[in-house]
C-alpha positions as CSV (number, residue, x, y, z in Angstrom):
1,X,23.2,-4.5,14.0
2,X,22.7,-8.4,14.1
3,X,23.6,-11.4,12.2
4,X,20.0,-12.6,12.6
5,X,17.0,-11.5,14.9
6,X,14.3,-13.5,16.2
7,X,10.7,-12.1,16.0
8,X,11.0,-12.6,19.9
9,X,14.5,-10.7,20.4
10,X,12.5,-7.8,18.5
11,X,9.4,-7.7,20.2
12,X,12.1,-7.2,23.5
13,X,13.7,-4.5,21.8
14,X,12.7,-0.7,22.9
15,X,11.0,0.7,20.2
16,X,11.5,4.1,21.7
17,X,15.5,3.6,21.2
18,X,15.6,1.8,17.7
19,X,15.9,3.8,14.7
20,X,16.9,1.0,12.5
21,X,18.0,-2.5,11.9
22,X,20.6,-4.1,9.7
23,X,21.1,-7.7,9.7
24,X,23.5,-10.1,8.2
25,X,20.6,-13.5,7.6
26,X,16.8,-13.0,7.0
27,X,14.5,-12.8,4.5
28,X,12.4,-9.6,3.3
29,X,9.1,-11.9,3.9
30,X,11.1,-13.1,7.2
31,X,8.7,-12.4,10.1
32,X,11.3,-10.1,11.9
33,X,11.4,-7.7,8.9
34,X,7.4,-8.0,9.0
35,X,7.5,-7.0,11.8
36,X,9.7,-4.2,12.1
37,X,8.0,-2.6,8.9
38,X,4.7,-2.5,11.0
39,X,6.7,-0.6,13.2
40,X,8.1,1.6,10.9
41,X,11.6,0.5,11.8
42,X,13.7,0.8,8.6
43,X,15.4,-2.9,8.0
44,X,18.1,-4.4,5.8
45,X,18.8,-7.7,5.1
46,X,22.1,-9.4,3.8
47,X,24.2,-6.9,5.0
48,X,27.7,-7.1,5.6
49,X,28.0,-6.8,9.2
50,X,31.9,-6.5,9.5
51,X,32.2,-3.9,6.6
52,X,30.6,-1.6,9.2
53,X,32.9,-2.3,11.6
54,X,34.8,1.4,11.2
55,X,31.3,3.8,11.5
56,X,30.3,1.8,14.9
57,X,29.3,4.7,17.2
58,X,29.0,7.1,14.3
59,X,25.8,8.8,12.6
60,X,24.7,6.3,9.3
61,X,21.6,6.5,7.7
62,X,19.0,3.7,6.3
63,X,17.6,3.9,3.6
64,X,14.8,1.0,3.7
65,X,13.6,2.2,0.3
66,X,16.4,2.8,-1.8
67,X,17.6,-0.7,0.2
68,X,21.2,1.8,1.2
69,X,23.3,2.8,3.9
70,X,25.0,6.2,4.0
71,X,28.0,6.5,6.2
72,X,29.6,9.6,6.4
73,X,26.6,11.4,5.5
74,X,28.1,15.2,3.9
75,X,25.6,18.0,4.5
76,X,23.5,17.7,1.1
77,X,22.6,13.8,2.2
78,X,21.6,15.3,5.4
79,X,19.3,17.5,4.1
80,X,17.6,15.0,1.8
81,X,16.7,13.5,4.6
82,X,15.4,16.5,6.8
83,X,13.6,17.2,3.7
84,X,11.8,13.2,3.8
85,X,11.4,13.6,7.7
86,X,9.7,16.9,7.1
87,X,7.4,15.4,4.2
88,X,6.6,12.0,6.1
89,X,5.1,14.7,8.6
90,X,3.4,16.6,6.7
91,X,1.9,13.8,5.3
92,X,0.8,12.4,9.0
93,X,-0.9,15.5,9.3
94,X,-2.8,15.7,6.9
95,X,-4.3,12.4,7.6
96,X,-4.7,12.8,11.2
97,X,-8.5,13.3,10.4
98,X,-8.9,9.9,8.9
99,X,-7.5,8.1,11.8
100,X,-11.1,8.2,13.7
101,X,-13.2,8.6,10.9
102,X,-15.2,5.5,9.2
103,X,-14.6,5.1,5.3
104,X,-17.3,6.7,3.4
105,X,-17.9,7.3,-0.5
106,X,-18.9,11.2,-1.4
107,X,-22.3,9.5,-2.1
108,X,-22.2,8.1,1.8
109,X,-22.0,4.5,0.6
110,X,-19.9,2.7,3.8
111,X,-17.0,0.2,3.2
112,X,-14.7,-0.8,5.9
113,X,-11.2,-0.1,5.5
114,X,-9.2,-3.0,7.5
115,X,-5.6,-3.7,8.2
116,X,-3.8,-7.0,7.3
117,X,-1.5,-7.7,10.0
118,X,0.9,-11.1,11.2
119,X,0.5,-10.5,15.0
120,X,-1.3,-9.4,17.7
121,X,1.7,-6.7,18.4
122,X,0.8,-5.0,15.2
123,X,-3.0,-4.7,16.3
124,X,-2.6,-1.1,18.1
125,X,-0.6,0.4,15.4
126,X,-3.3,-0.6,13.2
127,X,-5.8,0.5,14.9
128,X,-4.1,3.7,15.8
129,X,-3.8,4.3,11.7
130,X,-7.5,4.2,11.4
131,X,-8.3,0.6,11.1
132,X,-12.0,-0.5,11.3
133,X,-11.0,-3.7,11.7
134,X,-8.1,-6.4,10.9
135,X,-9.2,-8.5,7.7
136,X,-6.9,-10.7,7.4
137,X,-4.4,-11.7,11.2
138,X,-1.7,-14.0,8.8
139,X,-1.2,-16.8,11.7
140,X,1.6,-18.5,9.5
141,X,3.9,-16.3,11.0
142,X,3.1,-16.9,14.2
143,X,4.7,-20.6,13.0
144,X,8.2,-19.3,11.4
145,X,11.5,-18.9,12.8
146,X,11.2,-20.9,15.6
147,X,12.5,-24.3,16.2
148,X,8.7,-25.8,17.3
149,X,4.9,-24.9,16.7
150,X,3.2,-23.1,19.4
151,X,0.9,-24.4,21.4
152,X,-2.6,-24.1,22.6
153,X,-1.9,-21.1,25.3
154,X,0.7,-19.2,23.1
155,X,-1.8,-18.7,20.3
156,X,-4.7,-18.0,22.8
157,X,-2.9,-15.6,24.8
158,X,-1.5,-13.8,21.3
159,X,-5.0,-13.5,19.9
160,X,-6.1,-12.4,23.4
161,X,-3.2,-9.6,22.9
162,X,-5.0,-8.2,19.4
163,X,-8.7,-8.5,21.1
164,X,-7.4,-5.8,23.8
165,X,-6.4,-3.9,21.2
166,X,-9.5,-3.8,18.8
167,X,-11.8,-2.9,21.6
168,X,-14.6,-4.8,19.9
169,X,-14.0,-4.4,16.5
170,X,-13.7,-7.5,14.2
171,X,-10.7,-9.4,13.6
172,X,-11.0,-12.0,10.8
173,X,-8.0,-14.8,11.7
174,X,-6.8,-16.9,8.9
175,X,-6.1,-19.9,9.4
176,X,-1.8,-21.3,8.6
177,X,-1.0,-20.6,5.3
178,X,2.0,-22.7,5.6
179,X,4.0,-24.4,2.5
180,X,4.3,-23.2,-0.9
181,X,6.6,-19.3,0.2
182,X,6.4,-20.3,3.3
183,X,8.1,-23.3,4.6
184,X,8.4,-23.9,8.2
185,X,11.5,-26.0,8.7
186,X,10.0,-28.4,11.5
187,X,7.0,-29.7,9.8
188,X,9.7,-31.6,7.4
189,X,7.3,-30.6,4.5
190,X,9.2,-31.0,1.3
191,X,10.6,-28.4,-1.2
192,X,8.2,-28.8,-4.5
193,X,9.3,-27.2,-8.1
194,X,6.1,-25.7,-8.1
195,X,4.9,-24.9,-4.3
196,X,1.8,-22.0,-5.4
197,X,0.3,-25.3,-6.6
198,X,1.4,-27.9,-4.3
199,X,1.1,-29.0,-1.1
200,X,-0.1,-25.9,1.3
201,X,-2.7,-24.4,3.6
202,X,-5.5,-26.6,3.9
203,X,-4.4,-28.8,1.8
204,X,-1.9,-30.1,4.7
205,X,-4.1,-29.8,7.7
206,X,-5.4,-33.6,7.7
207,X,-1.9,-34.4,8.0
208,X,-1.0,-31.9,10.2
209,X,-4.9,-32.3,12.3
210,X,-3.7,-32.4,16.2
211,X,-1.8,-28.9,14.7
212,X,-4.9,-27.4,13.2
213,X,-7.2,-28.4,16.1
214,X,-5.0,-27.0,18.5
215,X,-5.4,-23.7,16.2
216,X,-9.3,-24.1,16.1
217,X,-9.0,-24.1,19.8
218,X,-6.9,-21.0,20.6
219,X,-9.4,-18.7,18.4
220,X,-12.2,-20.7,19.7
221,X,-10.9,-19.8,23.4
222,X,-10.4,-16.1,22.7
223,X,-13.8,-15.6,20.8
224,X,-15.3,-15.3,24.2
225,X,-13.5,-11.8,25.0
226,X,-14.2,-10.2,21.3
227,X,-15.1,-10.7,17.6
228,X,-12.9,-13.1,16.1
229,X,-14.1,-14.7,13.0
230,X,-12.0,-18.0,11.0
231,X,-11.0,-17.9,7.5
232,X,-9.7,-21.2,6.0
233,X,-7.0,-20.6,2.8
234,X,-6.6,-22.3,-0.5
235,X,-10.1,-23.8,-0.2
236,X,-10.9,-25.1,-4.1
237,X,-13.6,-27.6,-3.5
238,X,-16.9,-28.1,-1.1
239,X,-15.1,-31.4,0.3
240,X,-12.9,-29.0,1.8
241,X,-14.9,-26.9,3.4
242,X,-17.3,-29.7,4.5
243,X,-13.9,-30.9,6.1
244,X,-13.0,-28.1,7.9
245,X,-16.5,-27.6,9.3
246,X,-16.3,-31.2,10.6
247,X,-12.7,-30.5,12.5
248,X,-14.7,-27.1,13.7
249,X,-17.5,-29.2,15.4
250,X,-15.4,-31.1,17.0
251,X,-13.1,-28.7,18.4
252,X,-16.4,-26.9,19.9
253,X,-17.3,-30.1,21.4
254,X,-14.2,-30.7,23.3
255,X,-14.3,-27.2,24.7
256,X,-18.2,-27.5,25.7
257,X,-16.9,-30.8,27.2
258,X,-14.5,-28.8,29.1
259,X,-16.5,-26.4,30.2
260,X,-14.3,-23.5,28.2
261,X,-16.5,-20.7,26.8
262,X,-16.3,-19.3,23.4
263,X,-18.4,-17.7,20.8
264,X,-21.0,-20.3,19.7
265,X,-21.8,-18.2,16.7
266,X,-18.7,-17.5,15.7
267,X,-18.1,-17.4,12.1
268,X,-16.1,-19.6,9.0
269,X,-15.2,-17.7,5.9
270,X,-12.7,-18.9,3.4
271,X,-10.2,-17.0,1.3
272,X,-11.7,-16.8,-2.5
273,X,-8.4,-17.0,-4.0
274,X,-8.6,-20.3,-6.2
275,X,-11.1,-19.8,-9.2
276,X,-12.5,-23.1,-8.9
277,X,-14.8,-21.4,-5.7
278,X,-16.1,-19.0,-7.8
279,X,-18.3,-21.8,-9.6
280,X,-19.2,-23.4,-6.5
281,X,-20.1,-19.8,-5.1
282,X,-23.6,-20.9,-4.5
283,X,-23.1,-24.2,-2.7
284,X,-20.6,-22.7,-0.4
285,X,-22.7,-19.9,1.2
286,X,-24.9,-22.7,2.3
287,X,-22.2,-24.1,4.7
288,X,-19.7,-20.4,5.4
289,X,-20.4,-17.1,6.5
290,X,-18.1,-15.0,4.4
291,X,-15.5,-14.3,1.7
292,X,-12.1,-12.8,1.2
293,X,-10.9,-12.3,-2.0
294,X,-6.8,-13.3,-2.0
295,X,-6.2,-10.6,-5.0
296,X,-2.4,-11.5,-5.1
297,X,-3.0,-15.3,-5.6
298,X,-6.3,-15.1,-7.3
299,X,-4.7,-13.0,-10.3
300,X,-1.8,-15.6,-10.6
301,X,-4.2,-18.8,-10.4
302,X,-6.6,-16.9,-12.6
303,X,-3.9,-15.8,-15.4
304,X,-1.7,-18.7,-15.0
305,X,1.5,-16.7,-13.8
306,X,4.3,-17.5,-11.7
307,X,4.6,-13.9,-10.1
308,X,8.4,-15.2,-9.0
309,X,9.0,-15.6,-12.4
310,X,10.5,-13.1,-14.5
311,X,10.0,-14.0,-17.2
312,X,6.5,-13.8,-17.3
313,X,5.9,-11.2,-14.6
314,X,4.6,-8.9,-17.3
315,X,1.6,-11.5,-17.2
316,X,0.5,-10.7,-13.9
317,X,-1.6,-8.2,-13.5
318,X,-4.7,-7.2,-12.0
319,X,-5.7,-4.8,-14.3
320,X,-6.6,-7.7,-16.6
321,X,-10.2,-7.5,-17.9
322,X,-10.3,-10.9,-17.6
323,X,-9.5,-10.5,-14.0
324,X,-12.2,-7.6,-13.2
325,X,-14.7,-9.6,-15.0
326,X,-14.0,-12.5,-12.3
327,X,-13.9,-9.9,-9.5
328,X,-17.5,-8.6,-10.4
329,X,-19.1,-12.0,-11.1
330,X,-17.4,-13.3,-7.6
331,X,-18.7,-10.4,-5.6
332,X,-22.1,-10.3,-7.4
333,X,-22.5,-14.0,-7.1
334,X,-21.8,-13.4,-3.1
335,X,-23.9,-10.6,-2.5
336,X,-27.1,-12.8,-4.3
337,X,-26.6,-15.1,-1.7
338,X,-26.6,-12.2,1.1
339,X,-23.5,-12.5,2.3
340,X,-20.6,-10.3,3.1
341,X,-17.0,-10.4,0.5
342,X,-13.9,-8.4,1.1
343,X,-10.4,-7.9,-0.3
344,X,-6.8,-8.4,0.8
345,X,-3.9,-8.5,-0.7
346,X,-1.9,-5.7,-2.4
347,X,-4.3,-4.5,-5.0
348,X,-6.3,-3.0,-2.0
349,X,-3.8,-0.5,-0.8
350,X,-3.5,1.1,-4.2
351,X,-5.1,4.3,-4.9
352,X,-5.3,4.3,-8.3
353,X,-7.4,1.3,-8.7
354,X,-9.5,2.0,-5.3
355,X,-12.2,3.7,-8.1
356,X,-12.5,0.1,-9.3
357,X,-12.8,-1.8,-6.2
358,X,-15.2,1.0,-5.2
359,X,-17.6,0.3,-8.9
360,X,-17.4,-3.7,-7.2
361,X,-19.6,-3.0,-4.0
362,X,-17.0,-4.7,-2.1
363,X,-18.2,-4.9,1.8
364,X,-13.8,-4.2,2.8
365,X,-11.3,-3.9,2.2
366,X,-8.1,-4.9,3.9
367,X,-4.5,-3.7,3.3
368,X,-1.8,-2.7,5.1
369,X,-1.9,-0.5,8.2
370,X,-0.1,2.3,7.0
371,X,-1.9,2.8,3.8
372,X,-5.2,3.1,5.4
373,X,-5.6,7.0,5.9
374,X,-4.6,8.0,2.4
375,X,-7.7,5.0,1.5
376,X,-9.9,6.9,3.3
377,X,-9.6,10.1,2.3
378,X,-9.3,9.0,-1.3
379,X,-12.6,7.0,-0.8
380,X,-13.9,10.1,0.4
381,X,-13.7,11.8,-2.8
382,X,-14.9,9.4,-4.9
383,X,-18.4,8.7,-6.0
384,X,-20.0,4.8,-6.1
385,X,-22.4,5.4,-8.8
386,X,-19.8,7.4,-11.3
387,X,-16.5,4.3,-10.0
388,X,-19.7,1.5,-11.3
389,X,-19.3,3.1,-14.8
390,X,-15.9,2.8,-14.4
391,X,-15.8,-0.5,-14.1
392,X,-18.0,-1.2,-16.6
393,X,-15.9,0.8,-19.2
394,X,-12.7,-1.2,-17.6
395,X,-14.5,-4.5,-17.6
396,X,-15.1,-3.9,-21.4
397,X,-11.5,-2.8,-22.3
398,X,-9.6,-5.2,-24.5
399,X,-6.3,-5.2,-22.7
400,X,-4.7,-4.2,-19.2
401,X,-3.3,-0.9,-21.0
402,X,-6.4,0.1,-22.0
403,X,-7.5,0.2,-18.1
404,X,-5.0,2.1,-17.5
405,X,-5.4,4.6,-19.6
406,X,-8.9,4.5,-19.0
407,X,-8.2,4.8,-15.1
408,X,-5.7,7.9,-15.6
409,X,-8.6,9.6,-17.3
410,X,-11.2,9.1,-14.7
411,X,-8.4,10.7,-11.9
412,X,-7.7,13.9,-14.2
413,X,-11.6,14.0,-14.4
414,X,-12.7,13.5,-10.4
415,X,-11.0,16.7,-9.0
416,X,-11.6,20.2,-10.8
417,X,-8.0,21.0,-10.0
418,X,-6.9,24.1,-11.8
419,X,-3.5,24.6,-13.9
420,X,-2.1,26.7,-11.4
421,X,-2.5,27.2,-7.6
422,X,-1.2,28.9,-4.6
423,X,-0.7,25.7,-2.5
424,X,2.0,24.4,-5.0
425,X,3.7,28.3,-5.0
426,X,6.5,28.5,-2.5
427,X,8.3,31.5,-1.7
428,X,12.4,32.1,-0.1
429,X,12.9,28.4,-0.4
430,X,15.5,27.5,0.9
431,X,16.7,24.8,-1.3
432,X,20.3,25.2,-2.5
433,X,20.9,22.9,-5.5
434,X,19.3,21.5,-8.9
435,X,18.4,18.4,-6.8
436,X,16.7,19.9,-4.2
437,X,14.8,22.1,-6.3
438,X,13.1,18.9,-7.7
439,X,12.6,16.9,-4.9
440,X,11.4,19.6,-3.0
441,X,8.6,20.7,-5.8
442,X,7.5,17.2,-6.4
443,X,7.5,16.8,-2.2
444,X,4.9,19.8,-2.5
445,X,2.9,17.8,-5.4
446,X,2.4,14.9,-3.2
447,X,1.1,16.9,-0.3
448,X,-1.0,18.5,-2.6
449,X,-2.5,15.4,-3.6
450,X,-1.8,15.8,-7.2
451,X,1.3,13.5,-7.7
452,X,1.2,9.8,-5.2
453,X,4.7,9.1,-6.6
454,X,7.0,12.0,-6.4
455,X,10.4,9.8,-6.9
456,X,8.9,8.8,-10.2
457,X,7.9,11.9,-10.9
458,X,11.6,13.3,-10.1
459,X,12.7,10.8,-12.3
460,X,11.0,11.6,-15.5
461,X,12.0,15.3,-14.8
462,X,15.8,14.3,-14.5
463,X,14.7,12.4,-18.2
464,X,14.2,15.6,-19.9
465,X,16.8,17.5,-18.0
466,X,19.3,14.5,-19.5
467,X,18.4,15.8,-23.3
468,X,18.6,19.5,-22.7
469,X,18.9,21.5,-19.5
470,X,15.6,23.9,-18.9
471,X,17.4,27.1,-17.8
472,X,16.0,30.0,-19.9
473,X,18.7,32.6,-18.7
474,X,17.4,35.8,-16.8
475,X,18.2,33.2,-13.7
476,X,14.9,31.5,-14.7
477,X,14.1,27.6,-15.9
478,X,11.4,25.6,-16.6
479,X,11.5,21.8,-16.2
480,X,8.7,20.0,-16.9
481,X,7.4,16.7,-18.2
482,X,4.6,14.9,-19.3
483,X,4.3,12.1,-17.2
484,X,2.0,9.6,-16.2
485,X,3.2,10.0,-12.5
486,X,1.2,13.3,-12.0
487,X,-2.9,12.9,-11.6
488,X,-3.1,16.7,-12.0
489,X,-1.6,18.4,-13.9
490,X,0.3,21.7,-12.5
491,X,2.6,24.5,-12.9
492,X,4.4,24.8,-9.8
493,X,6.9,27.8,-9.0
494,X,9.5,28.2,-6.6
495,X,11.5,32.0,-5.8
496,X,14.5,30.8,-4.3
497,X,16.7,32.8,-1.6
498,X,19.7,32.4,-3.5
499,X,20.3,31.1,-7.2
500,X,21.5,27.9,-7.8
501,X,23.7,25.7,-10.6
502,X,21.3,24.8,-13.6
503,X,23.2,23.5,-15.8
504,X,25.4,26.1,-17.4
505,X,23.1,28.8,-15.5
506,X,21.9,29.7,-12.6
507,X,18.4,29.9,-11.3
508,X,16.8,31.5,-8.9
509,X,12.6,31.2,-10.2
510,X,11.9,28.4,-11.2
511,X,8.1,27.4,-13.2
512,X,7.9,23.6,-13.5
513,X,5.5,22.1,-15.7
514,X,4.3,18.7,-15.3
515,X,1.1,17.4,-16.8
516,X,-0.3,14.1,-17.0
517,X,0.7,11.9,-20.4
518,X,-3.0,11.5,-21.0
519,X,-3.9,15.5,-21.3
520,X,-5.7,15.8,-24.9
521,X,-3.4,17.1,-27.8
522,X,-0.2,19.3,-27.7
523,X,-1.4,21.4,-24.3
524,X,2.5,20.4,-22.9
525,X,3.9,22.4,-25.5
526,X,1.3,24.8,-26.2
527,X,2.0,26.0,-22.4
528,X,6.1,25.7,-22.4
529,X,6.1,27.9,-25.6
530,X,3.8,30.6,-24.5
531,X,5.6,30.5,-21.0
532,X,9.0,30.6,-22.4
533,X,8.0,33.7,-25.1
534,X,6.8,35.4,-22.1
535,X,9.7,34.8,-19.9
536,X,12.1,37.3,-22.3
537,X,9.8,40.2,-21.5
538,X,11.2,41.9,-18.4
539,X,8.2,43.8,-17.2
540,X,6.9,39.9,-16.4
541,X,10.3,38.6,-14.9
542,X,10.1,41.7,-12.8
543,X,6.3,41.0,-11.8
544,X,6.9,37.6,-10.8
545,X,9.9,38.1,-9.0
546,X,8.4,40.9,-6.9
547,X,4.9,39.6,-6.1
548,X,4.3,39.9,-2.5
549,X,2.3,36.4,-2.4
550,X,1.8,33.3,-3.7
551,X,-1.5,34.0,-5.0
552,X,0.0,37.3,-7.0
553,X,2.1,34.9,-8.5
554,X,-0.5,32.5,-9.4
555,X,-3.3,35.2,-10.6
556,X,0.0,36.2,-12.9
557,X,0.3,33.3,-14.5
558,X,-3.4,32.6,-15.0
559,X,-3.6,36.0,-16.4
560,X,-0.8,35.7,-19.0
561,X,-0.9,32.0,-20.2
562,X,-4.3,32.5,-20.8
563,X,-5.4,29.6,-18.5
């Protein structure tokens, strides 16, 4: 517990030791909290130090998700969270095998899967998550919360740091995004009403020059112990980039001058993220290497959205046509001109539009370290030629909605996933309320791979369970849903040691039903109806209560619902 914490006073900290951090000042973009979510180190902000004053020395828990803290955690809060601990491993498990694996299609078509990360202590965990590569090393932060810039042999020796730690793989460093979110006090730049269109990035780097060069010359330095590659922000014109090569040359010079090696080859790419580039796509591959496309600032300048607004939030979104349709001209336009375009930025980390970015023929894509196993082994499944006709289809959709629709479709049709299977059967749980019951079967959906949101899930279960509770009597209930938060649908069953409160009953077998809002017709209902008829028979309560396995049990359902 802190009132603030410097990013250096973290990095000091043992890792080993620290479970947690609450702090009175900071930011959730502050580069401490950055930092400490790369590390997997739960973090509040604006907490009340003081009010904690009576649970010092005592067992709390933080909740960096839900954004609580638990004192005086009572035995059913303290097996919620054995239950998370026991998930979050599970989960690690499974995608041990994607940690050394490269990123592959089911049709063997290769795109990277790189991690975004804010410095060069991030760069093993990164790479220990299964990163190919780091897309996109965000330097502004090496700039914030400190009372001075660095200079020359900080930022060599840092980039130095994340070299190590690749072990020749590429690091692409972008050049200080700094103004517009995020100010740096010392540079005196003043506060605009509209920053995301102001002064920032390159646009301040002629003022700033002896601070960019000295940049230039730290990644310059290091190129000469691994693959380090410049990317320049917020470019929107060739005068830029003609600009930028000019304070490049010059930086090189002094070094030759100075007999300091570096990579004479290195290469410039810029971030695509303002849509005047995308016009000019041509002229710039004949002075830059590469492209990155910025998908969070790229939608907002493309659909004219303040994302801090919200009032207009609803606005922003990637799932635009409009903004697929740029996508695919950008990365066609690129790829004429032989040269190599990624992605960064949030839409890269999510799952359920990785089909789309797929159908692109983006070269990489780069997201945040933790999310890259789950990328992988969802790329894995997924097939390049049949994710292009996606994206056709989506590019030819009328509105955002439509896409999604049309995306929850193409998931329910990738995986020939049937109703009911043993892997979602669990037998003696040992789960000992109405809540665990449901956290504990949509836990078992997410390892499954059938549901990537299982709060959500829970939530829309707890919807129905508001209108009516699902106990059938005979200590057996059903909840179920139809929900948009499953990608398979399933009926999932679990025979409990003891019964527990449901509603005015008790349950101890419990059949949940939750299938995706997009399955044709009335097949929720069709299935509830049939199961619940069945369910006053006693010869099939009996049957399913003593099956010996969880395949018994699933063969019995298949067999009676007719499935």
């Amino acid at each position: 517990m802190a009132d603030e914490l410097t990013p250096s006073q973290f990095l000091e900290l043992d890792k080993n030791h620290l479970k947690g951090l609450l702090l009175k000042s900071g930011g959730t973009t502050s580069h401490t909290v950055i930092l400490a979510r790369s590390f997997n180190i739960p973090t509040l902000v604006g907490v009340d130090i003081d009010a904690l004053t009576p649970w010092q020395h005592q067992t709390i828990y933080i909740d960096g998700n839900a954004g609580a803290i638990v004192v005086e955690p009572g035995e059913a809060v303290a097996r919620y969270y054995q239950q998370e601990a026991r998930v979050q491993d599970a989960l690690r498990e499974q995608q041990r095998v994607w940690l050394t694996q490269q990123a592959r299609t089911a049709d063997g078509i290769r795109i990277e899967i790189a991690a975004n990360i804010a410095h060069s202590v991030e760069a093993q965990a990164a790479f220990g998550n299964g990163a190919e590569g780091v897309g996109l090393f965000r330097t502004e932060m090496l700039y914030m919360d400190r009372t001075s810039a660095p200079g020359e042999s900080e930022l060599y020796n840092i980039f130095c740091q994340a070299l190590e730690s690749a072990n020749g793989r590429s690091i692409i460093v972008r050049t200080m995004d700094i103004g517009g979110d995020k100010p740096v006090d010392y540079l005196n730049i003043p506060a605009e009403a509209n920053p995301f269109l102001g002064y920032r990035a390159v646009r301040i780097y002629e003022e700033y020059a002896s601070l960019f060069t000295t940049l230039l010359r730290s990644i310059l330095r290091a190129s000469a112990h691994g693959s380090l590659k410049i990317m320049i922000p917020m470019i929107s014109s060739m005068e830029e980039i003609l600009w930028v090569k000019e304070k490049l040359a010059e930086a090189k010079q002094q070094l030759r001058n100075e007999h300091i090696p570096f990579d004479e080859k290195i290469q410039l790419g810029i971030m695509l993220e303002v849509p005047s580039v995308m016009f000019i796509i041509d002229q710039c591959c004949e002075e830059i290497d590469f492209f990155s496309i910025g998908s969070n600032d790229l939608t907002q300048y493309l659909l004219a959205v303040d994302r801090d607004n919200a009032k207009v939030t609803r606005h922003y979104n990637s799932l635009n046509p409009a903004f697929l349709r740029a996508l695919d001209y950008a990365v066609q336009a690129v790829h004429r001109q032989g040269k190599w375009i990624g992605l960064c930025g949030e839409l890269g980390a999510k799952g359920s539009v990785l089909p789309l970015l797929v159908g692109l023929g983006l070269d990489e894509l780069s997201m945040s370290a933790p999310s890259i196993p789950a990328a992988k082994a969802r790329m894995a499944q997924l097939d390049s030629r049949e994710c292009r006709k996606l994206l056709n289809q989506a590019m030819a959709c009328r509105t955002s909605l439509e896409v999604e629709h049309l995306l929850a479709q193409f998931r329910m049709t990738q995986q020939d996933a049937p109703l009911v299977t043993a892997e979602c059967i669990t037998l003696e749980s040992d789960w000992r309320s109405k809540e665990e019951v449901l956290k504990g079967m949509t836990d078992n959906l997410l390892l499954a791979g059938r549901c990537r949101y299982p709060r959500k899930l829970e939530a829309d279960l707890w919807a129905r369970e508001a209108v009516f509770s699902t106990g059938l009597g005979f200590s057996f209930a059903i909840p179920h849903s139809k929900s948009e938060h499953i990608e398979q649908s399933t009926i999932s069953v679990a025979r409990l040691q003891a019964p527990v409160r449901w509603g005015d009953d008790e349950a101890q077998f419990i059949i949940m039903l939750t299938l995706n809002k997009h399955a044709a017709g009335d097949q929720h209902m069709r299935i509830f109806s049939r199961l619940a008829r069945r369910i006053m028979h006693e010869e099939f309560r009996n049957a399913l209560v003593n099956a010996a396995s969880a395949d018994a049990i699933a063969s019995l359902l298949q067999h009676e619902l007719e499935l």
